[in-house]
N, C-alpha and C positions, 0 to 999 in steps of 0.2 A: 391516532396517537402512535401505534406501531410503527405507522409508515414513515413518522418525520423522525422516528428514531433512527430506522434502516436509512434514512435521508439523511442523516449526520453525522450515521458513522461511514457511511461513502463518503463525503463531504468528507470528513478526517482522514478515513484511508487517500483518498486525491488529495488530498496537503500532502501526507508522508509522503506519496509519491515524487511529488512536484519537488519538495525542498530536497531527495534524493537528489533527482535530476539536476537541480542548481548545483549543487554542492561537486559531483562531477563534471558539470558542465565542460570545465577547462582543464580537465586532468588528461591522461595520457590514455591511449590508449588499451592499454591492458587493464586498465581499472574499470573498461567498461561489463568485463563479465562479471567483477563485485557487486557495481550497481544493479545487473540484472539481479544476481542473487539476492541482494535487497530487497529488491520490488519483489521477486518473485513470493518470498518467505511473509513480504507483508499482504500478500492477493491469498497466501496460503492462511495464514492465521486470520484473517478477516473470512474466508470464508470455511473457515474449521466453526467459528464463531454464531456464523449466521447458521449452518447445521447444524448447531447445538441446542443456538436460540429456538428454532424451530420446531423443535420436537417438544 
């Protein structure tokens, strides 16, 4: 049961990722260090998350 939870909420963090990437896909250059910041803050709070869970 744990497992297909940590399996969903990857599965969700990989959507947020994706639809970031969509959404810059076509933008300009310089908005691509926003995006990293995006992703970066959602790989960070997913796993603030899972070492909370954890304990």
């Amino acid at each position: 049961m744990i497992d297909q939870e940590s399996d969903d909420s990857d599965a969700k963090l990989v959507e947020e990722i994706i639809l970031i990437q969509r959404n810059y896909y076509f933008e300009k250059r310089n908005v691509k260090t926003e995006r990293q910041r995006k992703i970066r803050e959602l790989i960070e709070k997913a796993s603030k998350a899972e070492a909370t869970d954890g304990n």
